[in-house]
N, C-alpha and C positions, 0 to 999 in steps of 0.2 A: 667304196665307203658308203653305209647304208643308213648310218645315223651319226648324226653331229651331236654332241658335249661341248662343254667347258673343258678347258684342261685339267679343270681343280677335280672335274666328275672323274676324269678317266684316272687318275690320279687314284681317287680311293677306291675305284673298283679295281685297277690294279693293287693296292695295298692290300685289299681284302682276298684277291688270289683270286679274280675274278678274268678271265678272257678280254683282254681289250681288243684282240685283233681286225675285229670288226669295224673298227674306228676307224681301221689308217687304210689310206689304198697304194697297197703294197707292189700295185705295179708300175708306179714310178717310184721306187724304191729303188737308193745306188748305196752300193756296198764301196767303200774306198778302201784297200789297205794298201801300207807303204809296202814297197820289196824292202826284203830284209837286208839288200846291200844298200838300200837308201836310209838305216835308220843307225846311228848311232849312241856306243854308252860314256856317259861321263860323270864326275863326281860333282857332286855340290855339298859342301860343307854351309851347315846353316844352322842355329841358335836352334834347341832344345824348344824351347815354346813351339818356335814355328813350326817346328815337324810334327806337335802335339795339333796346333791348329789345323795345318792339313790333313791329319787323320780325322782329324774331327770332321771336316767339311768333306771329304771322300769317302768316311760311312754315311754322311748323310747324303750324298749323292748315291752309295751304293757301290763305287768305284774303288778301282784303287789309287794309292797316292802317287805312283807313276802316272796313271791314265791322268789323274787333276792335271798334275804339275805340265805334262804334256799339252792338256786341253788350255789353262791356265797362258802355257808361253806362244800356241798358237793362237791366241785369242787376241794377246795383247801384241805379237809380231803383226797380225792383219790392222790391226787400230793404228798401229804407228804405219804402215805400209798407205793405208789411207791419206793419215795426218799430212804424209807427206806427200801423195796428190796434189791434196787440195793448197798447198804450199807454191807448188810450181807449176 
């Protein structure tokens, strides 16, 4: 890493299609993927708006509505995994 920003800077010189790689120091850099015998598919029926709302928040993330919904329930499985820590 050879210069430090804001995240807001690197942000619009990424929008503007600008090289940010310069930024991150890529050799602590971890890739994680699940194996594909550890991920499974299921249905989720859910109200009309809300599948309008998560599209809406997953193009502006850039993502797709899988990847939210994914990021979404692992975010909030670690919060309660926490909560209940600090519980016992």
């Amino acid at each position: 890493m050879t210069t430090q920003l804001k995240a807001a800077d690197i942000d619009r010189k990424f929008d503007d299609g600008e090289d940010v790689m310069e930024y991150f120091d890529m050799s602590k850099a971890v890739v994680e993927r699940p194996e594909a015998s550890a991920t499974r598919k299921m249905n989720l029926t859910v109200p009309s708006w809300m599948v309008e709302r998560l599209d809406s928040e997953a193009g502006h993330l850039a993502v797709s509505r899988n990847a939210l919904v994914n990021m979404w329930l692992a975010e909030r499985l670690k919060r309660e995994d926490r909560e209940r820590e600090l519980v016992h």
